[in-house]
N, C-alpha and C positions, 0 to 999 in steps of 0.2 A: 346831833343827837348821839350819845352815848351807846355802847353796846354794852348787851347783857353778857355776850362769853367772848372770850377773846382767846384767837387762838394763836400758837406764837411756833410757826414753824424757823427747827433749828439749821444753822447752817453746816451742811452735810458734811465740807472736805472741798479739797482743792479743782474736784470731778466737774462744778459746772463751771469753773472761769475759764477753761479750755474752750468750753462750749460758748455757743451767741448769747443764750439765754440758758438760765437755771433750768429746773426740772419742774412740773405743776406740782403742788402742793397735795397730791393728789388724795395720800393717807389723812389729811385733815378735813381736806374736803367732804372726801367721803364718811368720816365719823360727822363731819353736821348736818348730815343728810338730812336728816329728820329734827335735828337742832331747828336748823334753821327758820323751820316751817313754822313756827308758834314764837323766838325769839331774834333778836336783833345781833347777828357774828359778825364780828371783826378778825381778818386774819391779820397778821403782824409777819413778814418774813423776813429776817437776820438777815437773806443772801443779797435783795433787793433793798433793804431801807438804813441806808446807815444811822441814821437815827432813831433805830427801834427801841432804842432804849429810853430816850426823852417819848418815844408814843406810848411804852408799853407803861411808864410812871403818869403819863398824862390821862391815858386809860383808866386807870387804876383808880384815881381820885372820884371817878363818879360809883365806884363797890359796884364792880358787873356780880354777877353771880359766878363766875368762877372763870379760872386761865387754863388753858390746858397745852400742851405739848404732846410730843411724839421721836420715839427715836429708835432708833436701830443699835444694833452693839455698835462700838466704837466712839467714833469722834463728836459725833452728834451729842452723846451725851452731856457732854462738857459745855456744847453749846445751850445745852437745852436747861444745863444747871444752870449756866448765867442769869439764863431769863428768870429760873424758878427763884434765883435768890435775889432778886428785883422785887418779885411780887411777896416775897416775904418779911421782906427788909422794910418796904414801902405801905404794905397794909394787908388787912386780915382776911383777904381774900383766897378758899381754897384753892391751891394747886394742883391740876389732874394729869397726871399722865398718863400713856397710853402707845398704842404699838409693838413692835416684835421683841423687844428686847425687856420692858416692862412686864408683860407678859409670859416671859420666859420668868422674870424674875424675878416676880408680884411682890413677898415678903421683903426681898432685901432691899426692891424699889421704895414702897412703900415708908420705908423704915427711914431713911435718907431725913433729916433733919428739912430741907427744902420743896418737898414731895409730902402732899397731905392725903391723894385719891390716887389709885389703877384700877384704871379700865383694860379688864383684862380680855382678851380676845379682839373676836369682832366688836366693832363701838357702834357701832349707830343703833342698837337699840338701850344699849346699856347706856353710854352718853344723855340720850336724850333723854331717858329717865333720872339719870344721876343731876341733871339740870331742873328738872322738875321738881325733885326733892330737895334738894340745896335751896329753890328758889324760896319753899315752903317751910324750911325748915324743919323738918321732917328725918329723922334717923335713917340710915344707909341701910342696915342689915337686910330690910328685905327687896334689895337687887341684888339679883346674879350676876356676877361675871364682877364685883369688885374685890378688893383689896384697902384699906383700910386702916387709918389710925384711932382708935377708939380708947379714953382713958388709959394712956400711954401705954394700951397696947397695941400689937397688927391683930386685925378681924380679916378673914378671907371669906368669900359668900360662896355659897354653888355655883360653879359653872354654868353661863349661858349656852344651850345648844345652838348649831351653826342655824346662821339664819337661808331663808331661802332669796338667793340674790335679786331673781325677778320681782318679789313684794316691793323692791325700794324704791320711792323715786326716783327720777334723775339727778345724777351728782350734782351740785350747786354751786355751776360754773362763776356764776353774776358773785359771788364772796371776792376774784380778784377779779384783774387786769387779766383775759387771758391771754392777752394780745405780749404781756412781758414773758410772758413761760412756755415759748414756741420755738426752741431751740432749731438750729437747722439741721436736716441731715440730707445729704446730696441736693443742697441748695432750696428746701422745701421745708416750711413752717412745720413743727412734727408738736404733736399733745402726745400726751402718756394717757392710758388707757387700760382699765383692767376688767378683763368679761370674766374670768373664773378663778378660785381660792382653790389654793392646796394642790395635793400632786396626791397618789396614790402608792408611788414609789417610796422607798425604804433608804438612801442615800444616806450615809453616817454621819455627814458633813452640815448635812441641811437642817435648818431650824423649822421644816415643814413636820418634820420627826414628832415635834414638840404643839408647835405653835397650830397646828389645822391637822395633827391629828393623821395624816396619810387620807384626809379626806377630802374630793375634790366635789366641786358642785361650781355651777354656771350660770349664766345669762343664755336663754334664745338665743338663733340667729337672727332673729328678729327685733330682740331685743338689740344686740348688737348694730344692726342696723340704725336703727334709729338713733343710737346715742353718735353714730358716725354723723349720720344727718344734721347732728345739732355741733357738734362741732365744728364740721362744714362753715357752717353759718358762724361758728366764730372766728373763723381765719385757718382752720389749720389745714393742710395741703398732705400730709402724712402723720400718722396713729402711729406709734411704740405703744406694743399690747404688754404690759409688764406679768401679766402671767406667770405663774411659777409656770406651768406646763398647759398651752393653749391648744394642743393637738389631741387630747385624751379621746375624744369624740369625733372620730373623724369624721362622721356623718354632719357634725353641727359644723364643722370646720367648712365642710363641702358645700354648703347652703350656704352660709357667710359670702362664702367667695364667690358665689355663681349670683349673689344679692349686689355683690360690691360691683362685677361686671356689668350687671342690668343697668346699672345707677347710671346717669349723664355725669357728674362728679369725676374729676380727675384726681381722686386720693388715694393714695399706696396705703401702705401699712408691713409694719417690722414686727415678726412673729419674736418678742424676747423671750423665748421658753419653750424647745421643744426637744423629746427625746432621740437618743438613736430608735428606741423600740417604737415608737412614734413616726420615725421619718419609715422606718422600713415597711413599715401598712401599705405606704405610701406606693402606688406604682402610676410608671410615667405620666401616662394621661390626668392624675388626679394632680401631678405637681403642675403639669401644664394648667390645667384647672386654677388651682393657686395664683400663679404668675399672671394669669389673664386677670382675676380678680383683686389684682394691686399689690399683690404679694412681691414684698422685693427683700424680705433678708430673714433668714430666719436664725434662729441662736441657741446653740449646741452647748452643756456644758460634755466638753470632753476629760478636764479636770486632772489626767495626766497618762504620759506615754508608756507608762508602766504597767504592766497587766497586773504586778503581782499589789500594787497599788490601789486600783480600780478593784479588784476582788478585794481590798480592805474596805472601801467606800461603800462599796455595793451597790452599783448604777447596776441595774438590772437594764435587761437588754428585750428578754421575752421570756415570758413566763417566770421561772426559777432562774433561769438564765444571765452571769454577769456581763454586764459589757465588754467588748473586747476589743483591743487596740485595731487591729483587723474593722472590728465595725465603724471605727471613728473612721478608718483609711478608703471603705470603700461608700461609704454615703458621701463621704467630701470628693472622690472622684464621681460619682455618678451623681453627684449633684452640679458640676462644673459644666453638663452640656447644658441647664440652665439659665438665664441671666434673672439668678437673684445671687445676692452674697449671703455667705455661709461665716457665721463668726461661731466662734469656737471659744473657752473659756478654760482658764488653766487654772490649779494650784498648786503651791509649792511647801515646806514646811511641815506634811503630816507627820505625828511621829510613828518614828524608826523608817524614816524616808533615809534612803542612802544614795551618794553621789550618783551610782547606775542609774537609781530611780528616775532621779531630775537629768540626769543626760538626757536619757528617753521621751522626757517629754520634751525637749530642747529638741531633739533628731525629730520628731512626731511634727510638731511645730512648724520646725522646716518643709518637711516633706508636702503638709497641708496646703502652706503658702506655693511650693512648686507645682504639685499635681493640681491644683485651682488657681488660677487672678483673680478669683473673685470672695476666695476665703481670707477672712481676717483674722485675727486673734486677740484675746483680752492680755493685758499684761499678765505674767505668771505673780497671779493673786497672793499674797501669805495667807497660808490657812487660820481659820480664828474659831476656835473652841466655842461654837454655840451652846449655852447652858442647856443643858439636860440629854442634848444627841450622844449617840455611843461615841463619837470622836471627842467628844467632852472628857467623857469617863476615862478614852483609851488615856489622853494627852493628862490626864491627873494621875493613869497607872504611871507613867511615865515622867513625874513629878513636878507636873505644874500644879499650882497652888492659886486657884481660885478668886478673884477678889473678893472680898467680903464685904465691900460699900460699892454701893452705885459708883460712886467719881471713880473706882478703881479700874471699872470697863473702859471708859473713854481713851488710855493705852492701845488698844486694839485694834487695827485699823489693816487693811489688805492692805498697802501699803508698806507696812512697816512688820515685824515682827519680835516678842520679846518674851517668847516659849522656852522657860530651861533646859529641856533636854537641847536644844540646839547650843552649841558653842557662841562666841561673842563674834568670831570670826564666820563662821557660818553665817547668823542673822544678819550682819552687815555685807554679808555677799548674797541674800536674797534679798536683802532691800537696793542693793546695784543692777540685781538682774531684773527685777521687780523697773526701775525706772528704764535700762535700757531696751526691754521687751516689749516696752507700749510703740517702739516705734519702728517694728519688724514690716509691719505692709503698708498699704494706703488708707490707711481709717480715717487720718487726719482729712484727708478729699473729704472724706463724708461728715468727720464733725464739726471742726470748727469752723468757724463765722469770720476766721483773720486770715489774711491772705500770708503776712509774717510768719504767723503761726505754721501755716502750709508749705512754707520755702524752707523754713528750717528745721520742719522735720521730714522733710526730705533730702534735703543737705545732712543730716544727722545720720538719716538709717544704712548706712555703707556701716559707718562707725560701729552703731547698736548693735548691727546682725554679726561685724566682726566682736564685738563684746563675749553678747548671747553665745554662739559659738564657740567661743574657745573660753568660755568662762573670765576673761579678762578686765578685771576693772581697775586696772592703773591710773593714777592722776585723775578718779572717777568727779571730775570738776560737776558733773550732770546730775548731782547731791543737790546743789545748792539749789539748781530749778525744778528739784519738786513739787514745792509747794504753785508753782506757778502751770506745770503742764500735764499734772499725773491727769487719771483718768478711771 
């Protein structure tokens, strides 16, 4: 039997072949929440079907009612246009996209030759009205939250206001295989998982600035619960809460975990999202709390070891208050009597960042991984100009120049960097420190699924940390296996 929407998740970047398995599908999942329930979805994923391209033409010959994608700034894009220029080449089927980056950039997505519909914001109710009316044939204008091609021009509709997350169903696991998307982390089948949208904080960096408005809202702990309980039953052994910030409440935080203790269930779960002002609520007995409730890692953007840096970003700390290199220094030692790990996340490339700056957060780095064994660190990320955030604006005073087509984002990638104001010599010594930084501690124990994989970057990080440290990348041969171990 045929499906009416087909969805065609892009492939992200080089981040899940390190790992056992990809990542769930999660963003599409959760726009067909409500899809699903009245129509027949078909998910398509790049990362998993090498032949998505012979299913997604195969697809296509029965005229579903519309294809949709999803993507983030950067590389995804490019993936996500292969698809869109399959279903446009091949038949007359609207193209919808959707997600953080469309959203940011409704008109110029929109506009894109290969791109017919955005859904802009949250999707699942907007979606599954834009399916209802495409079905019907029925004009677009009155739903909110689109973007639009209409007699060759863009139409943009009123904003959908945030939905309230408890009205939703449950996410609608039974669309894959969820037994292929259960990547391991300390040897335990892990789902991705998300109980609340938005952050309240002000971060210049972040596309919460834009994209949720500095607005957060949640799931119960109860609710929480129970979507742990249905997971359960579908294999998974550990939850990654992808959360922009899952601590805001610490009361709901405090029930969750004293719920996950009660359970018989042997399932952990990784806080990805939590603040310094966040962890400092925090006093001892409530982290113990945590840890007895499955809590085994929670994830710091510490973002860099420069204070005069951090006061451009504007991590607030408490109150008015900005974050201070000092707070990154003593939550990671008083989080080390602990046994959860502490990962920590960097970046590098903002502008009028100077050599001091990025020492600093090299020296900060260090010091985390020494004063803790159980602190990790993300690679020192390249910073990426989220459309519309004040580091946008800063990085165009400073004379980067915008793309003006969708294809022109998919350049962008942590990874890599290719911002003017940096020299040519500069960007290709954060894209050396950029690969030799993923392999400063033991993360690899915890993520990948290859025992190879394990022995050699461990054999590597002697190397790396001498890199990292003295800035050195001679004969940096560790270019070529990017695409094979970044993260």
């Amino acid at each position: 039997m045929s499906a009416d929407v087909i969805l065609v998740q892009p492939y992200v970047g080089s981040m899940d072949r390190v790992r056992s398995a990809p990542a769930l599908p999660l963003g599409l999942l959760t726009a067909a929440t409500l899809v699903e329930r009245e129509h027949k979805v078909k998910l398509i994923d790049q990362r998993l079907d090498p032949q998505w391209r012979e299913h997604l033409k195969q697809e296509l010959k029965s005229q579903p009612i519309c294809v949709a994608t999803t993507s983030m700034t950067g590389v995804e894009i490019r993936h996500a246009l292969d698809a869109s220029s399959i279903v446009k080449e091949d038949s007359e089927v609207p193209m919808v996209w959707g997600g953080v980056h469309p959203s940011l950039l409704p008109e110029q997505t929109a506009a894109h030759p290969h791109v017919d519909i955005v859904v802009v914001g949250e999707g699942e109710q907007t979606f599954h009205e834009l399916v209802r009316v495409l079905e019907q044939e029925k004009p677009l204008g009155e739903i909110r939250g689109l973007c639009f091609k209409e007699n060759s021009h863009i139409r943009r509709t009123p904003e959908r206001p945030f939905l309230d997350m408890n009205s939703l169903p449950p996410v609608p696991y039974h669309l894959v295989d969820v037994r292929k998307y259960l990547p391991l982390f300390d040897g335990r089948r892990t789902i991705y998982m998300q109980t609340s949208r938005g952050c309240p904080f002000n971060c210049t960096y972040c596309y919460n600035q834009v994209f949720n408005e500095r607005k957060w809202r949640s799931w119960t702990p109860e609710r929480i619960l129970e979507e742990v309980q249905r997971v359960g039953e579908l294999g998974a052994e550990s939850i990654y809460l992808v959360d922009d910030e899952f601590c805001i409440d610490l009361k709901r935080v405090e029930a969750f975990a004293r719920g996950m203790a009660r359970e018989s269930h042997d399932i952990v779960w990784q806080d990805g999202g939590i603040t310094f002002d966040s962890f400092k609520r925090m006093s001892d007995d409530y982290l113990r709390t945590l840890a007895k409730g499955g809590c085994v890692r929670l994830t710091f953007g510490a973002e860099s070891g420069s204070q005069r840096i951090l006061d451009m970003v504007k991590i607030t700390a408490s109150g008015k208050r900005m974050q201070t290199v000092d707070d990154i220094v003593a939550s990671n030692r008083r989080l080390s009597k602990f046994d959860v790990i502490a990962f920590y996340s960097f970046l590098a490339g903002f502008p009028t960042e100077t050599d001091e700056d990025l020492q600093a957060s090299i020296r900060l780095i260090f010091q985390l991984i020494r004063d803790n064994p159980n602190a990790r660190t993300s690679p020192i990320y390249n910073f990426t100009p989220y459309p519309g955030t004040d580091m946008y604006h800063l990085a165009i005073k400073h004379g980067w120049i915008p793309p003006t087509r969708l294809d022109g984002w998919a350049d962008y990638h942590l990874s890599t960097s290719n911002l003017p104001y940096l020299s040519p010599e500069r960007r290709r010594m954060l894209e050396n420190l950029y690969i030799a930084s993923i392999f400063l501690d033991n993360k690899f124990k915890e993520y990948s699924g290859s025992a190879a994989v394990k022995a050699l970057a461990a054999l590597y990080r002697p190397l790396a940390r001498f890199r990292v440290k003295h800035r050195f990348f001679g004969l940096m041969v560790e270019r070529y296996l990017r695409d094979i171990v970044a993260v």
